[in-house]
C-alpha positions as CSV (number, residue, x, y, z in Angstrom):
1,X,0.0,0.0,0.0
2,X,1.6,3.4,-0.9
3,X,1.1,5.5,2.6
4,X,1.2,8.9,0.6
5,X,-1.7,7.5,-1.7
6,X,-5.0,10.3,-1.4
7,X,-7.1,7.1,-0.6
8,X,-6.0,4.1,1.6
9,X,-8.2,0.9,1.6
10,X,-7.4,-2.0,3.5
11,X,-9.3,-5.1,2.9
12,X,-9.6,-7.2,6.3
13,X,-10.4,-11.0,6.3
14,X,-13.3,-10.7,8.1
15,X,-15.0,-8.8,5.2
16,X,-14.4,-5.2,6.8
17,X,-13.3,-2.9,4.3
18,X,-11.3,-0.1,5.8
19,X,-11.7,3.8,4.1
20,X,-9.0,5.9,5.0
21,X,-9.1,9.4,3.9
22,X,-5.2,10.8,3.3
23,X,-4.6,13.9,3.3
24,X,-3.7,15.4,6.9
25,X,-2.0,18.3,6.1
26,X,-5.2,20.0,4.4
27,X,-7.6,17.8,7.1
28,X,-8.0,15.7,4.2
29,X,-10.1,17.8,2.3
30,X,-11.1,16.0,-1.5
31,X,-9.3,17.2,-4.6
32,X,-9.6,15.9,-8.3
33,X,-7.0,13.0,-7.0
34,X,-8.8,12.0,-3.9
35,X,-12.2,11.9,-6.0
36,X,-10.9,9.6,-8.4
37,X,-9.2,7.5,-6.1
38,X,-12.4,7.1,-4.0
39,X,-14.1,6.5,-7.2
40,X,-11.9,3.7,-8.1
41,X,-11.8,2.4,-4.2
42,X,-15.7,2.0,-4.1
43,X,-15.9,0.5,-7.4
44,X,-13.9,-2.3,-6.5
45,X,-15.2,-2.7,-3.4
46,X,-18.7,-3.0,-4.8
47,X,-17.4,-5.6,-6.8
48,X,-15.9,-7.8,-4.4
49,X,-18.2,-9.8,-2.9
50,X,-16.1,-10.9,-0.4
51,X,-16.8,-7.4,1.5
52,X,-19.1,-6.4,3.7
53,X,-19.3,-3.7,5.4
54,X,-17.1,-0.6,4.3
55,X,-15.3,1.6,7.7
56,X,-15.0,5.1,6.1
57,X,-12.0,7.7,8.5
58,X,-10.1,10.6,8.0
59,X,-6.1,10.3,9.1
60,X,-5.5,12.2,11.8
61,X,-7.2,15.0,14.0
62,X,-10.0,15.5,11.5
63,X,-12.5,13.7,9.2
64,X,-13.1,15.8,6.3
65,X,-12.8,19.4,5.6
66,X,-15.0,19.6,2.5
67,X,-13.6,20.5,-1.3
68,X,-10.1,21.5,-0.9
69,X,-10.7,25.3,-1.5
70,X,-7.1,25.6,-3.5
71,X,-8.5,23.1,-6.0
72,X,-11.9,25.2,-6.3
73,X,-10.4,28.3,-6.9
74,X,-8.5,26.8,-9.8
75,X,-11.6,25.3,-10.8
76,X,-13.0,28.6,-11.0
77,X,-11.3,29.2,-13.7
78,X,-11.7,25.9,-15.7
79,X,-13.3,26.3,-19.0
80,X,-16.5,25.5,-19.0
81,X,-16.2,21.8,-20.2
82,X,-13.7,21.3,-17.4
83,X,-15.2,22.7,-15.2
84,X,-18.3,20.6,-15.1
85,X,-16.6,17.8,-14.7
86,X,-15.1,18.7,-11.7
87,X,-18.3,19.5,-10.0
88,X,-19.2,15.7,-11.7
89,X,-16.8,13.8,-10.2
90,X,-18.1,15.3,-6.5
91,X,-21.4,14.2,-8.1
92,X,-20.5,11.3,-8.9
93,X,-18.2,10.0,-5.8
94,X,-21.1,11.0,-3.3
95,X,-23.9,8.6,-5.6
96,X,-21.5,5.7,-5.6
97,X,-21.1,5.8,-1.9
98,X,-24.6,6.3,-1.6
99,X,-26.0,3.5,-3.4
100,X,-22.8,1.6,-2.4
101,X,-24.4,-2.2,-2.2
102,X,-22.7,-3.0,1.3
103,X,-23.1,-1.5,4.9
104,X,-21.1,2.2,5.3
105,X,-20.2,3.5,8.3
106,X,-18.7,6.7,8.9
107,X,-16.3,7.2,12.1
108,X,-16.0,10.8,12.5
109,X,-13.6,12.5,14.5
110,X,-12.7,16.5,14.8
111,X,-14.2,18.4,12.0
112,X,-16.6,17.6,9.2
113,X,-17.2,20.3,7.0
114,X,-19.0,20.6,3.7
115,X,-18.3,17.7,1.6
116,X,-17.3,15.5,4.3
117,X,-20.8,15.9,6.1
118,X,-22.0,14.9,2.8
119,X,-19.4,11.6,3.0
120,X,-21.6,11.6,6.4
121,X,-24.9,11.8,5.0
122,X,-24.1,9.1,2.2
123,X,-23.7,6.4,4.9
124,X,-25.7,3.8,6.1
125,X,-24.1,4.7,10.1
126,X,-22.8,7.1,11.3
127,X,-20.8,7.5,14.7
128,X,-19.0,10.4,16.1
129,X,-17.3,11.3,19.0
130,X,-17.8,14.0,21.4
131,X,-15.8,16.8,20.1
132,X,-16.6,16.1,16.5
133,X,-17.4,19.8,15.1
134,X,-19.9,19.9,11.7
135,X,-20.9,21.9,9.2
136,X,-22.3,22.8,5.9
137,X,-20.2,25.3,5.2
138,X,-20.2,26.0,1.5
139,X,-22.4,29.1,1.0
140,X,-19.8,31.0,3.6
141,X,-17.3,30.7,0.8
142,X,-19.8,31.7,-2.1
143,X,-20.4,28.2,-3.7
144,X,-23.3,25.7,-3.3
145,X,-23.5,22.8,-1.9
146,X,-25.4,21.1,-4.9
147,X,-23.0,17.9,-5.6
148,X,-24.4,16.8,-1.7
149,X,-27.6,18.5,-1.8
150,X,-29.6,15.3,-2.1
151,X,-28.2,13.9,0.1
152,X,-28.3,16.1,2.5
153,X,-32.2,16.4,2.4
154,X,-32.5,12.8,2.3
155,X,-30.3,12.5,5.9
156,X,-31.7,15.2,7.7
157,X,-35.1,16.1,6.0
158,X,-35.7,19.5,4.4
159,X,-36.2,21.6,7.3
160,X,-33.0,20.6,8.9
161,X,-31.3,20.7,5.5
162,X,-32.1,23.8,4.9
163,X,-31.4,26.1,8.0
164,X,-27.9,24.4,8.2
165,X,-27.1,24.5,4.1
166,X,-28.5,28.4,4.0
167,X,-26.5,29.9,7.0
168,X,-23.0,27.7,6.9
169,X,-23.2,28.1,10.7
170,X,-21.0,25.7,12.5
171,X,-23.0,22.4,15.2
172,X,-21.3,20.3,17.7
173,X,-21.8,16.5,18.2
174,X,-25.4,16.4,20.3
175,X,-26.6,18.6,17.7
176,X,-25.6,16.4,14.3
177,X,-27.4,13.7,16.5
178,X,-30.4,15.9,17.0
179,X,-30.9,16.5,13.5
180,X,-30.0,12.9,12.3
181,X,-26.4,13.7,10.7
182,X,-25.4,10.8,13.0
183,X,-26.9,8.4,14.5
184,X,-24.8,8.0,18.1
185,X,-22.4,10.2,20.0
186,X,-20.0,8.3,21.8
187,X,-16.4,9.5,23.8
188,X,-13.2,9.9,22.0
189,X,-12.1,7.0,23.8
190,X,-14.7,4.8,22.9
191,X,-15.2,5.7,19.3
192,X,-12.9,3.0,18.2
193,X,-14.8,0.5,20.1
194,X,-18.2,1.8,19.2
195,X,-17.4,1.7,15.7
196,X,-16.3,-2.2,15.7
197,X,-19.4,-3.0,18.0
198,X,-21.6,-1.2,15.3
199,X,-19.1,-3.6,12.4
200,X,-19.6,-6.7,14.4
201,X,-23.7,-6.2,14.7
202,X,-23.5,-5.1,10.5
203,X,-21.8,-9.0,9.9
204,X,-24.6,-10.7,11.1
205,X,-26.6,-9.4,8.2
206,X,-26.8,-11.3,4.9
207,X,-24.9,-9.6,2.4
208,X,-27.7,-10.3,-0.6
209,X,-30.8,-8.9,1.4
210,X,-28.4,-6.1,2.4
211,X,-27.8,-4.9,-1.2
212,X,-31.5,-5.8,-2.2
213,X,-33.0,-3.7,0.6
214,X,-30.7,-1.0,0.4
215,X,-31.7,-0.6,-3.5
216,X,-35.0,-1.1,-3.0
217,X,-34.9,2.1,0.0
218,X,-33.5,4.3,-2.3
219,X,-35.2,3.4,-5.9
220,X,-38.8,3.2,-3.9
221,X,-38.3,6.7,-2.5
222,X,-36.7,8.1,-5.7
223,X,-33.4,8.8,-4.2
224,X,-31.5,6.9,-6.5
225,X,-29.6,9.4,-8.9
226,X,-30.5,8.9,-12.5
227,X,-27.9,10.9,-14.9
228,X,-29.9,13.8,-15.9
229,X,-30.8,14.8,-12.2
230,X,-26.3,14.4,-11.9
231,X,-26.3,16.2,-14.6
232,X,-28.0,19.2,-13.4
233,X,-26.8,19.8,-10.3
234,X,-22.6,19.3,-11.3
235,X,-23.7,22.1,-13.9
236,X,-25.7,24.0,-11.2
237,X,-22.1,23.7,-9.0
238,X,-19.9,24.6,-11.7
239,X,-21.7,27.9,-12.6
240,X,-21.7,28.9,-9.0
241,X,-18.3,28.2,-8.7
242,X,-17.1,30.6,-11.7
243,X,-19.9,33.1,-10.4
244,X,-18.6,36.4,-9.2
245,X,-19.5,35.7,-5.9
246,X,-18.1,32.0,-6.0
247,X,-14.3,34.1,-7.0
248,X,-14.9,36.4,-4.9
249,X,-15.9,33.7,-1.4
250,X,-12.7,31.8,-2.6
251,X,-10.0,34.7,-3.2
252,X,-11.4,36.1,0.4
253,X,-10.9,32.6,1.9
254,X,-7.3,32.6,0.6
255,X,-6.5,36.2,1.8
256,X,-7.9,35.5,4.9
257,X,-10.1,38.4,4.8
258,X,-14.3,39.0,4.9
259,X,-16.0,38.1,1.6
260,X,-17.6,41.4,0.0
261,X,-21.4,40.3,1.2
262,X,-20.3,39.8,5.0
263,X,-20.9,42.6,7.4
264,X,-18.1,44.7,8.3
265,X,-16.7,43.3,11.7
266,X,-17.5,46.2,14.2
């Protein structure tokens, strides 16, 4: 296994897949590289009947940070061909893990921003400890969160969804459990426990029916992707991104200044 790889996966022969986000030093926020390499991880673990249940962490302190916001200011200024297919392969990534025929489980530690609560929202479990900080923080940088938006509705219903995705506004632990982000809270120093408890319980199910009802809850209630709806909302992300406002969000985040639409700090 190459350790600087954006993606580690570690097949365990009891079935357990294990997910490791790789990229520390930006609190492994996703890039092009890490998008494809997820995309290639998942496909072949969808493939391998011989796994189960799929363990998805970030290395290190933190989870996921989201879209690395270097990458999306270069995106910014993709043509427009380009640029679509970057918001695609976000698109893209998030429906695979989605509709990902095993058992997911997220194990979140430290922060979870953006894309990485979307990571959240696309598995089947999710577990995180304590201190774990959240947030849907796209619209405080001047892009939309419309490569997760789906999903985001489908985890937390549209009134959560909503409130959350419109402000960017930053929840602790006991609140992504109030609103269904996760589904248990646990210590820092039992997450790791917790999380092979959950794995040991997800074993016991047979892998067939697992696939066959997890298809069957997401084509009955129409939140199975089809191409067109993909489609439409990488081209919705793309033109928000090269918006004015989307240059602007980005060029402030890099300068480490207020965007032009935030109040002046008093």
């Amino acid at each position: 296994m190459d350790a600087t790889a954006p993606v580690l996966t570690e097949i365990g022969g009891n079935g357990v897949a294990w997910v490791t986000l790789n990229r520390p030093k930006v609190n492994n926020a996703y890039d092009e590289e890490m998008l494809a390499a997820l995309q290639e991880g998942l496909a072949r673990l969808a493939a391998d009947a011989a796994v189960r249940v799929v363990v998805i962490a970030g290395q290190g302190r933190h989870f996921q940070a989201g879209a690395d916001l270097a990458w999306l200011a270069r995106a910014a200024e993709y043509p427009p061909e380009r640029a679509y297919r970057a918001s695609m392969a976000t698109t893209r990534t998030m429906r695979m893990l989605n509709e990902l025929p095993k058992i997911t489980v997220a194990k979140v530690r430290g922060g979870c921003f953006g894309g990485g609560a979307g990571v959240v929202c696309c598995c089947d479990i999710a577990i995180a400890e304590e201190g774990a900080i959240f947030g849907l923080t796209e619209v405080r940088v001047g892009v939309a969160p419309t490569p997760i938006s789906t999903h985001m509705v489908h985890a937390l219903g549209l009134r959560q969804a909503r409130r959350y995705a419109l402000t960017g506004e930053r929840f602790g632990a006991a609140e992504a459990l109030r609103i269904g982000l996760v589904h248990e809270v646990v210590p820092a120093d039992r997450l790791d426990a917790r999380v092979d408890e959950i794995v040991a319980e997800a074993l016991m199910a047979a892998p067939g029916a697992v696939a066959r009802a997890k298809a069957s809850m997401l084509g009955a209630t129409g939140w199975a992707l089809d191409e067109a709806t993909m489609s439409w909302l990488a081209h919705d992300s793309a033109m928000q991104r090269a918006s004015a406002e989307g240059k602007e969000g980005l060029a402030a985040f890099r300068e480490k200044r207020r965007p032009a639409w935030a109040p002046a700090q008093g």
